[in-house]
CHARMM-style PDB file with segment names, atoms N, HN, CA, C and O in Angstrom:
ATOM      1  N   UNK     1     155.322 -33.641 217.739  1.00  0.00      PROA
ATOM      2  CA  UNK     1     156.696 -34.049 217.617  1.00  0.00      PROA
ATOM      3  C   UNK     1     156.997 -34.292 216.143  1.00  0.00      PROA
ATOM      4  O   UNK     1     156.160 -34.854 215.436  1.00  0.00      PROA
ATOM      5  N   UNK     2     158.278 -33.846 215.617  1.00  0.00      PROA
ATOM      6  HN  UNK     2     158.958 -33.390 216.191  1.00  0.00      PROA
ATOM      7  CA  UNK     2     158.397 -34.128 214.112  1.00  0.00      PROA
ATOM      8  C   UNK     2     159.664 -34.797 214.516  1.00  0.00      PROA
ATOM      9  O   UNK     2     160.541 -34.316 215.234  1.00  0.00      PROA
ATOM     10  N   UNK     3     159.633 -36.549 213.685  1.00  0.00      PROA
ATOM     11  HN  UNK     3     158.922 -36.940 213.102  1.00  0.00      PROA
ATOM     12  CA  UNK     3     160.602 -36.653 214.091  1.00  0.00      PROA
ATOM     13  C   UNK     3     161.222 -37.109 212.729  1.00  0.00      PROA
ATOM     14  O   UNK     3     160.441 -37.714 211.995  1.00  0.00      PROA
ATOM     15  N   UNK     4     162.527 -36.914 212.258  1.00  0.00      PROA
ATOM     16  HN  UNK     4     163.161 -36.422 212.855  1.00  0.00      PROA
ATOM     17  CA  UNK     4     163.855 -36.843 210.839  1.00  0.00      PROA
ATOM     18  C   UNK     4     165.034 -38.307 211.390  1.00  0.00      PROA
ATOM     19  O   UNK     4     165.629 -38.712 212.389  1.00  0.00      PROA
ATOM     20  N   UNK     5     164.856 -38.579 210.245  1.00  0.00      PROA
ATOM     21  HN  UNK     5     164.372 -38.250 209.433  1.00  0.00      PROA
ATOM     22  CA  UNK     5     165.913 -39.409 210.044  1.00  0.00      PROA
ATOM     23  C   UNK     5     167.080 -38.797 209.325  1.00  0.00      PROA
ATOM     24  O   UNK     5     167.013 -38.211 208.245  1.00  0.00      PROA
ATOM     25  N   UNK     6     168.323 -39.030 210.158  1.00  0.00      PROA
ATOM     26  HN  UNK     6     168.377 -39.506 211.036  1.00  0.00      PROA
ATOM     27  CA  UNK     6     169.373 -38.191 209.188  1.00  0.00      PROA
ATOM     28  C   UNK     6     170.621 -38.830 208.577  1.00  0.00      PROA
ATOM     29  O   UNK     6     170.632 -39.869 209.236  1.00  0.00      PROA
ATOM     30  N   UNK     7     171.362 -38.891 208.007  1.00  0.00      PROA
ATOM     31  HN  UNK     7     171.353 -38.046 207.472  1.00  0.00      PROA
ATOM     32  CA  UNK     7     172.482 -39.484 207.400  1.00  0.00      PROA
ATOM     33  C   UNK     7     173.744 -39.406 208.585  1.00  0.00      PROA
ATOM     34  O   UNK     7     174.629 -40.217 208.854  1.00  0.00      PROA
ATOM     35  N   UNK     8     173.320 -37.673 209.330  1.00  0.00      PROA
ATOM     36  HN  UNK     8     172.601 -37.014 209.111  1.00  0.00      PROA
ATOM     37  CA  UNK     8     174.813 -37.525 210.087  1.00  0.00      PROA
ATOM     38  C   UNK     8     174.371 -36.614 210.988  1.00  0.00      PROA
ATOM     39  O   UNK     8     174.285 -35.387 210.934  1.00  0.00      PROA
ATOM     40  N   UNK     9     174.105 -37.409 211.826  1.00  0.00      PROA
ATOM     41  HN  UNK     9     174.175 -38.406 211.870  1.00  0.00      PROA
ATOM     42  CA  UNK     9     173.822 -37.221 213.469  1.00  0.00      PROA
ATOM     43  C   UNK     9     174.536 -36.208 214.138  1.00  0.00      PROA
ATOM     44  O   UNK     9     173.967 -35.477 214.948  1.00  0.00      PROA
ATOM     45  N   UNK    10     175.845 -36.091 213.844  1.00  0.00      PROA
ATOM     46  HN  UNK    10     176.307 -36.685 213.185  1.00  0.00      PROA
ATOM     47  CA  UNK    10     176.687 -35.096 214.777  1.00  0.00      PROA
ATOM     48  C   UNK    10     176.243 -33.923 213.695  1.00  0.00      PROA
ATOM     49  O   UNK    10     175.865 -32.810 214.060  1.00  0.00      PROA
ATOM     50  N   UNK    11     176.327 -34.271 212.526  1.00  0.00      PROA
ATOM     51  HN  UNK    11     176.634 -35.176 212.229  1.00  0.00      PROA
ATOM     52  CA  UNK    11     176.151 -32.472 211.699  1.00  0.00      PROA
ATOM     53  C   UNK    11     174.624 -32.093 212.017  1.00  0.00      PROA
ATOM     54  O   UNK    11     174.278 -30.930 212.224  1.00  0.00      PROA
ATOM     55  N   UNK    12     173.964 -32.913 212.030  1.00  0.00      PROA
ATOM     56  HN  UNK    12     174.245 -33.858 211.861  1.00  0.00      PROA
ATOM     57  CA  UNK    12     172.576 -32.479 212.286  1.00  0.00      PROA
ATOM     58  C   UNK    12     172.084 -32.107 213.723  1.00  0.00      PROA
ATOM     59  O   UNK    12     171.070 -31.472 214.011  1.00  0.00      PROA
ATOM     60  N   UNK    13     173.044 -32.652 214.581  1.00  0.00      PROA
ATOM     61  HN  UNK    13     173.868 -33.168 214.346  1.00  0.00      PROA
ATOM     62  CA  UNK    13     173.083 -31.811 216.154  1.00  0.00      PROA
ATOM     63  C   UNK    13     173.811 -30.820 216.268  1.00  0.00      PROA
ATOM     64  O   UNK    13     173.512 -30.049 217.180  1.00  0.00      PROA
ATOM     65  N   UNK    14     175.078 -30.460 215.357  1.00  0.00      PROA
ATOM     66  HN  UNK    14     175.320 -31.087 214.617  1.00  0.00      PROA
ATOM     67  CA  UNK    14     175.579 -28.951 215.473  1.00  0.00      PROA
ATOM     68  C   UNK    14     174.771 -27.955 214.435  1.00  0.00      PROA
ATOM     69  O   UNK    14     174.851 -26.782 214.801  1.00  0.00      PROA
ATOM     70  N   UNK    15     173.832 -28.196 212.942  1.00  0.00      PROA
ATOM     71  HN  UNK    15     173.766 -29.149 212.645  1.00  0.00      PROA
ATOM     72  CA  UNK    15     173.195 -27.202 212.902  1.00  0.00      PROA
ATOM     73  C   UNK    15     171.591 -27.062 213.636  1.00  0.00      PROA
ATOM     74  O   UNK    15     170.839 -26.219 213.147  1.00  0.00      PROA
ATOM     75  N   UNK    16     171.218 -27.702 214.527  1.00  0.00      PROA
ATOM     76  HN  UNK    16     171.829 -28.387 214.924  1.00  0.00      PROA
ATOM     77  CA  UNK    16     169.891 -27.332 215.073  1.00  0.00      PROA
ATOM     78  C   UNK    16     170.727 -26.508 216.737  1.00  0.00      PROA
ATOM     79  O   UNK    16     170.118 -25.605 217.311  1.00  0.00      PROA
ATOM     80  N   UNK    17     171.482 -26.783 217.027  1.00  0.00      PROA
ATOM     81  HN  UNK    17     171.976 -27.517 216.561  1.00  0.00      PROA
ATOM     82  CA  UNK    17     171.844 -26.299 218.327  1.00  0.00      PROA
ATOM     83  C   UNK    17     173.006 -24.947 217.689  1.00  0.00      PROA
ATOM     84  O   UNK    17     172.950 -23.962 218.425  1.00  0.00      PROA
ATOM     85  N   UNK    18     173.679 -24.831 216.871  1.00  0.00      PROA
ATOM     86  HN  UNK    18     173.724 -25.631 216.273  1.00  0.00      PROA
ATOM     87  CA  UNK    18     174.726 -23.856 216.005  1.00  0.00      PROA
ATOM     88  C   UNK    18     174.027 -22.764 214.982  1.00  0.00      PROA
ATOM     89  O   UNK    18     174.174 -21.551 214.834  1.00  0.00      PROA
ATOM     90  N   UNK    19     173.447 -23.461 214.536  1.00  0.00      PROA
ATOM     91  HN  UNK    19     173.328 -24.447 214.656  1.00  0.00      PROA
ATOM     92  CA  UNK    19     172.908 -22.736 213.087  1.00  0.00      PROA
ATOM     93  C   UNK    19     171.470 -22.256 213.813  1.00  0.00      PROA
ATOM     94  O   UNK    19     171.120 -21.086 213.966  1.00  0.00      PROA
ATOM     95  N   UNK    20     170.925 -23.132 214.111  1.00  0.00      PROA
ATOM     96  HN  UNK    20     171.209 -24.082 213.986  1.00  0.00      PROA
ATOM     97  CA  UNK    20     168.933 -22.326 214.361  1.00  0.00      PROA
ATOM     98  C   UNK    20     168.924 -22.022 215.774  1.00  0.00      PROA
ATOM     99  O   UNK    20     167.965 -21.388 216.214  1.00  0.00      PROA
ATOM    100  N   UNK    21     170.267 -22.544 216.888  1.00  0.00      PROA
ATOM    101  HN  UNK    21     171.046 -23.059 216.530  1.00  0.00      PROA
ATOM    102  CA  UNK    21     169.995 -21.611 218.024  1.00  0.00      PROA
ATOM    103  C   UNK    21     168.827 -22.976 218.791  1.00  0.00      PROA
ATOM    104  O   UNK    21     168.514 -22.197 219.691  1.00  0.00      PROA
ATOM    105  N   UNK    22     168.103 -24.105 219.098  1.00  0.00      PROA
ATOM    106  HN  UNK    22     168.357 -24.738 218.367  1.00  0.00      PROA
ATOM    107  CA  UNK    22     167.523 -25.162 219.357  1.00  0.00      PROA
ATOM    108  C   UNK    22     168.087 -25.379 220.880  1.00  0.00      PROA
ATOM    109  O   UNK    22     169.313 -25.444 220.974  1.00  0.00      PROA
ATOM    110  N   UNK    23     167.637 -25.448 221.583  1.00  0.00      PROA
ATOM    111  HN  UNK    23     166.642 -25.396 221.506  1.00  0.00      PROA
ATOM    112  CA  UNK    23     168.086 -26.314 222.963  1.00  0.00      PROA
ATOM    113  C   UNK    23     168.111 -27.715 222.588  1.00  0.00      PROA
ATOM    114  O   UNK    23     167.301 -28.245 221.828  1.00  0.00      PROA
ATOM    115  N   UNK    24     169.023 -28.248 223.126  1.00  0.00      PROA
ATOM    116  HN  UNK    24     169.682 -27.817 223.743  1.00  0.00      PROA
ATOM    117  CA  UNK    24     169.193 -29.546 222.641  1.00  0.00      PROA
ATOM    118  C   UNK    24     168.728 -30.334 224.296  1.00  0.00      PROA
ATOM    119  O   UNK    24     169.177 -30.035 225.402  1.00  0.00      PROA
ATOM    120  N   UNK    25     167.782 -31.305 223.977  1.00  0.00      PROA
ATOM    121  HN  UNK    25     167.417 -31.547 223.078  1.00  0.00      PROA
ATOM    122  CA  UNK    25     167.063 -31.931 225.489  1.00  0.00      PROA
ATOM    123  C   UNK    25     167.829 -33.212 225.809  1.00  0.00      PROA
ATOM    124  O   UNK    25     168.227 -34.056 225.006  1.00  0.00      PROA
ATOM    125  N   UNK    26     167.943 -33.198 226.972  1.00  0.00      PROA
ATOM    126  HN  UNK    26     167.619 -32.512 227.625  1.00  0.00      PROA
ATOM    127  CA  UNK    26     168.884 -34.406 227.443  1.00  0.00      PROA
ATOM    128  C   UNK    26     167.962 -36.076 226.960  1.00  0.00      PROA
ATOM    129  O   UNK    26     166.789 -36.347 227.214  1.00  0.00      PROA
ATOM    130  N   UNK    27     169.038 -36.991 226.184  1.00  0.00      PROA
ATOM    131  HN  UNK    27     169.991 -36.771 225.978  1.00  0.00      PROA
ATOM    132  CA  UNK    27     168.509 -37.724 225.433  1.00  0.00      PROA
ATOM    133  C   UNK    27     169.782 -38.906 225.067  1.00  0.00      PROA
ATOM    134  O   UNK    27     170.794 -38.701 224.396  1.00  0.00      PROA
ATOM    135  N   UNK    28     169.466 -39.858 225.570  1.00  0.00      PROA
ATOM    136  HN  UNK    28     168.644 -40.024 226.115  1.00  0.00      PROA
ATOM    137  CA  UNK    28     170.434 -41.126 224.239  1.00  0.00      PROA
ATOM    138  C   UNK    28     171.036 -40.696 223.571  1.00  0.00      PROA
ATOM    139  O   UNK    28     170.607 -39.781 222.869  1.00  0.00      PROA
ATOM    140  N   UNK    29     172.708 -41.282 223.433  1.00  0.00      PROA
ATOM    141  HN  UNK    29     173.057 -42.025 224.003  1.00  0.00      PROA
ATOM    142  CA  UNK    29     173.277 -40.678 222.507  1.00  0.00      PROA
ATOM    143  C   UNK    29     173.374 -41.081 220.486  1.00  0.00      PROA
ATOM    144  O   UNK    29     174.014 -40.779 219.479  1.00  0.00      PROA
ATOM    145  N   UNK    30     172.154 -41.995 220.987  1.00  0.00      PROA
ATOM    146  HN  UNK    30     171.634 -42.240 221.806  1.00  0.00      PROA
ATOM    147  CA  UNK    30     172.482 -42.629 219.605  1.00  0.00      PROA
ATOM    148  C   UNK    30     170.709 -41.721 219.001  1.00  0.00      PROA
ATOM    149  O   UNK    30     170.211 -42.174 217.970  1.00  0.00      PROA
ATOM    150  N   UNK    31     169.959 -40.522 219.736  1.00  0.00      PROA
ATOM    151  HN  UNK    31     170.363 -40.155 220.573  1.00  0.00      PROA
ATOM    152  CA  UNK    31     169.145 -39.893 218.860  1.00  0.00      PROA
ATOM    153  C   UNK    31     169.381 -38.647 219.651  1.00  0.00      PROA
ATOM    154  O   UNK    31     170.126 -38.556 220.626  1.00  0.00      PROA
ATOM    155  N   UNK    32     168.418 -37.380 218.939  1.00  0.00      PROA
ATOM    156  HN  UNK    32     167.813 -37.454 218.146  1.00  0.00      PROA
ATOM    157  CA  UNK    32     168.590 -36.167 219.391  1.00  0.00      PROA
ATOM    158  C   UNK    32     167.508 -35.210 219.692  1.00  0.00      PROA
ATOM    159  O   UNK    32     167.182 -34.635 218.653  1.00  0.00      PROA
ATOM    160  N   UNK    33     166.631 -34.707 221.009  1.00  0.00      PROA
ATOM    161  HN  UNK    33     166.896 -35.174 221.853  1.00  0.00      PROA
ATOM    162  CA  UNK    33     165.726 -34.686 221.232  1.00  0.00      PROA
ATOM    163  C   UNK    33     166.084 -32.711 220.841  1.00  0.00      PROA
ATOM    164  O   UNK    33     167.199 -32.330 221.199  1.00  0.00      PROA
ATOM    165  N   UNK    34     165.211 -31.706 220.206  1.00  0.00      PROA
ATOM    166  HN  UNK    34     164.306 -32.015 219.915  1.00  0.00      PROA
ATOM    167  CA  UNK    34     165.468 -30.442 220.416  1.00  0.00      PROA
ATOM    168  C   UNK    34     164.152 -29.971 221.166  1.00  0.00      PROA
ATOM    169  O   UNK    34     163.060 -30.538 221.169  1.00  0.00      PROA
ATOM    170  N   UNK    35     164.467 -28.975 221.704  1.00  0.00      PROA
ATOM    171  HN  UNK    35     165.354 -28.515 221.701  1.00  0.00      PROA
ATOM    172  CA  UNK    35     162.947 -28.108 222.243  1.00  0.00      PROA
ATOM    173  C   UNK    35     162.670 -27.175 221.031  1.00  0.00      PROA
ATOM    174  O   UNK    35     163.594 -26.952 220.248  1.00  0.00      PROA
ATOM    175  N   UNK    36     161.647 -26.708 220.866  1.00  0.00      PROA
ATOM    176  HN  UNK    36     160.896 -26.889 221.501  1.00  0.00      PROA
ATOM    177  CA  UNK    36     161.010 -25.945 220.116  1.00  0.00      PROA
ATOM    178  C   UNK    36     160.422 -24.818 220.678  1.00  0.00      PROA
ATOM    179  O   UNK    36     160.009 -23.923 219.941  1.00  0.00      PROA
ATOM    180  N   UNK    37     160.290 -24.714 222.404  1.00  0.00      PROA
ATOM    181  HN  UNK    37     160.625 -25.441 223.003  1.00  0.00      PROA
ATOM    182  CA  UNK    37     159.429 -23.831 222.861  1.00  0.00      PROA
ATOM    183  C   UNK    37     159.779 -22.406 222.402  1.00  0.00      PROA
ATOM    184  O   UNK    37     160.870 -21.845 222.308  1.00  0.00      PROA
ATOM    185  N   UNK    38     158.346 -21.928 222.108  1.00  0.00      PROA
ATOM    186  HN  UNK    38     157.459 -22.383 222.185  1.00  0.00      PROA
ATOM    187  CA  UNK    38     158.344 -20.396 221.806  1.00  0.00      PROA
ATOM    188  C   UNK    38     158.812 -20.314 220.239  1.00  0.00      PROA
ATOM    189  O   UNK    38     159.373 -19.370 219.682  1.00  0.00      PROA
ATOM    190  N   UNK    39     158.357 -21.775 219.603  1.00  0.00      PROA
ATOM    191  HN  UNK    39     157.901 -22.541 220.055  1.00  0.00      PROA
ATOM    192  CA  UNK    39     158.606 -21.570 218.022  1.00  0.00      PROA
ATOM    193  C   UNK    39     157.279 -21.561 217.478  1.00  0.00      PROA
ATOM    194  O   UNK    39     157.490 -21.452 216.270  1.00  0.00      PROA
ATOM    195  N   UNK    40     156.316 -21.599 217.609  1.00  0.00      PROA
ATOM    196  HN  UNK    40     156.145 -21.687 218.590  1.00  0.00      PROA
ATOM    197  CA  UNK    40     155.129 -22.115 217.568  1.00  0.00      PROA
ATOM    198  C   UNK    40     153.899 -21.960 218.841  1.00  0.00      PROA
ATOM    199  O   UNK    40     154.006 -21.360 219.910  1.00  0.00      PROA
ATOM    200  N   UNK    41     152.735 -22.719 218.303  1.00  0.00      PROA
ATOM    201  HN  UNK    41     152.648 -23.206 217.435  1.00  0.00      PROA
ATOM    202  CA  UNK    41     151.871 -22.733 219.386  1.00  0.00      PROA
ATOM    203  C   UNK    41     151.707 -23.552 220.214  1.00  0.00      PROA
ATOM    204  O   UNK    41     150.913 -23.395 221.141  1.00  0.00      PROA
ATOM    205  N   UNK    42     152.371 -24.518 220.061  1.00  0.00      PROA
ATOM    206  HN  UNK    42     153.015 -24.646 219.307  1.00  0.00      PROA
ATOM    207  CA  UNK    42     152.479 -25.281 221.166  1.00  0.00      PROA
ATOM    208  C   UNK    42     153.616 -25.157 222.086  1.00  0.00      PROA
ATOM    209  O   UNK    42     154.789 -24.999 221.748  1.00  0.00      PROA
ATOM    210  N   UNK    43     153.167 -25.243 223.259  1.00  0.00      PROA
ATOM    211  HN  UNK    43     152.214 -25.372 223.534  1.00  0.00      PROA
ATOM    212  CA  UNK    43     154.875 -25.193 224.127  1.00  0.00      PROA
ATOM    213  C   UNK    43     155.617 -25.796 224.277  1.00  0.00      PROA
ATOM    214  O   UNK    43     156.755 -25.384 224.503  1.00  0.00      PROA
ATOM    215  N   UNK    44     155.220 -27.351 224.202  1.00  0.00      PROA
ATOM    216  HN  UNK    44     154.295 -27.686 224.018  1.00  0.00      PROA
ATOM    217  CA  UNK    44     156.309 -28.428 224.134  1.00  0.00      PROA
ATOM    218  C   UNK    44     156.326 -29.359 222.573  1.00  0.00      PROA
ATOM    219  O   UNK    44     156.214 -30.576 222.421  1.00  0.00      PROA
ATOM    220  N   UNK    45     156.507 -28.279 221.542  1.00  0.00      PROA
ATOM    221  HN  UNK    45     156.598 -27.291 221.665  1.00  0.00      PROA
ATOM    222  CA  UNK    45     156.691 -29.129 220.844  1.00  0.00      PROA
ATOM    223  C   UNK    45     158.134 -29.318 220.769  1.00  0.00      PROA
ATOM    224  O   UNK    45     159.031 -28.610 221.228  1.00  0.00      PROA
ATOM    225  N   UNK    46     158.224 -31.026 219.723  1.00  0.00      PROA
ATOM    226  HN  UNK    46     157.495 -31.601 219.350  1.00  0.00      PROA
ATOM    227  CA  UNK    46     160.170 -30.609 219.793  1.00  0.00      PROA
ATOM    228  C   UNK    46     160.453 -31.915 218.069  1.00  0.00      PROA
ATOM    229  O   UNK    46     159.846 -32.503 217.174  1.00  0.00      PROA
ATOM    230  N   UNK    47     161.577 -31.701 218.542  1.00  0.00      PROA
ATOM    231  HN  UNK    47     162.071 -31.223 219.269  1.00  0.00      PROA
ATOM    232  CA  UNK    47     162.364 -32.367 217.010  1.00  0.00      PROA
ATOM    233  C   UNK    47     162.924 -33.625 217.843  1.00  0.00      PROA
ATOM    234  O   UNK    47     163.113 -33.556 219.058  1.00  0.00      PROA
ATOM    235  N   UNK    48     163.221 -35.009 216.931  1.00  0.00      PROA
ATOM    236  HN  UNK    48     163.067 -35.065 215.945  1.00  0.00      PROA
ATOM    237  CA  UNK    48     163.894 -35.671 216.846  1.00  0.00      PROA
ATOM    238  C   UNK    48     164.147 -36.113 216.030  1.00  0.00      PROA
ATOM    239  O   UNK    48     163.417 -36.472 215.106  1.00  0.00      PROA
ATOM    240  N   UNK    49     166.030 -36.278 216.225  1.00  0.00      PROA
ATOM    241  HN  UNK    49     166.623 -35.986 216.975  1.00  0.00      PROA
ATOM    242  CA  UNK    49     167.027 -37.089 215.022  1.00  0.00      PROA
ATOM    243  C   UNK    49     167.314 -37.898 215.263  1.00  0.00      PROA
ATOM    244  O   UNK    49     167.612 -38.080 216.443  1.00  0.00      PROA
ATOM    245  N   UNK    50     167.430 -39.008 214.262  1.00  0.00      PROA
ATOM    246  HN  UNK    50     167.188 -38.860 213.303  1.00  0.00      PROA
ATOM    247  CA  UNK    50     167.912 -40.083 214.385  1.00  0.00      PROA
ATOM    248  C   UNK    50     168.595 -41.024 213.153  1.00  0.00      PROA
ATOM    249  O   UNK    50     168.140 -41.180 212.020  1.00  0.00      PROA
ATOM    250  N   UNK    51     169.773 -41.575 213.702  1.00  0.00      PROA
ATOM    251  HN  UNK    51     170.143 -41.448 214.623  1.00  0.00      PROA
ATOM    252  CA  UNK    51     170.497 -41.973 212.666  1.00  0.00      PROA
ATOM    253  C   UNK    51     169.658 -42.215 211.280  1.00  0.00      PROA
ATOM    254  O   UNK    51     168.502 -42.117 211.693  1.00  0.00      PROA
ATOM    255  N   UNK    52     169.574 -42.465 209.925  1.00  0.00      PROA
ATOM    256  HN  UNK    52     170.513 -42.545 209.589  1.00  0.00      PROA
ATOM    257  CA  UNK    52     169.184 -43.191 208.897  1.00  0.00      PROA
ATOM    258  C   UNK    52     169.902 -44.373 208.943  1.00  0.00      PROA
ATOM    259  O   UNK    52     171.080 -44.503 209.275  1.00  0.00      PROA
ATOM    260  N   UNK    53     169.110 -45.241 208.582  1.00  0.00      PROA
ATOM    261  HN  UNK    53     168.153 -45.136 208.312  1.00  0.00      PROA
ATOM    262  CA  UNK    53     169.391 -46.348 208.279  1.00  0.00      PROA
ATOM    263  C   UNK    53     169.638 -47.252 207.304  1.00  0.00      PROA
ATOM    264  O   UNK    53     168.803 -48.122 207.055  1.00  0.00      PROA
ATOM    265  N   UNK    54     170.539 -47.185 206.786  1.00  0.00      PROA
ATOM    266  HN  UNK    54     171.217 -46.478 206.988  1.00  0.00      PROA
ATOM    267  CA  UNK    54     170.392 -47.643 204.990  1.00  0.00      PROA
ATOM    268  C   UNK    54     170.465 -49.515 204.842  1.00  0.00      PROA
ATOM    269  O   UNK    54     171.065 -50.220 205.653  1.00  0.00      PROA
ATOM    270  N   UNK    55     169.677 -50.065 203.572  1.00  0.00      PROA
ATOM    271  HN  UNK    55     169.190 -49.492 202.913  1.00  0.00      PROA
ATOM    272  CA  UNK    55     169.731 -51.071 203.299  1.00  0.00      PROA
ATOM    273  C   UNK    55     168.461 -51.404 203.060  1.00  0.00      PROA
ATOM    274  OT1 UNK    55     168.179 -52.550 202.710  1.00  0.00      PROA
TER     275      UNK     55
END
């Protein structure tokens, strides 16, 4: 699992599901789970985003 902290949650869920094509896995709306299968050698690997947190 690789998981990113991001500044902007909605832009970073429209380019992994828009831009790279990502299934986006059913998940909380306050993070963002992607599938990865068939990117790699593992079959279930996957991504998660999640807000950054500043301070």
């Amino acid at each position: 699992m690789i998981t990113l902290g991001v500044s902007n949650l909605a832009a970073s869920i429209e380019f992994y599901e828009q831009g790279l094509g990502f299934p986006r896995m059913e998940s909380p709306p306050i993070v963002a789970f992607f599938t990865l299968n068939g990117t790699g050698n593992n079959s279930g690997d996957t991504i998660l985003n999640y807000p950054e947190h500043s301070g």
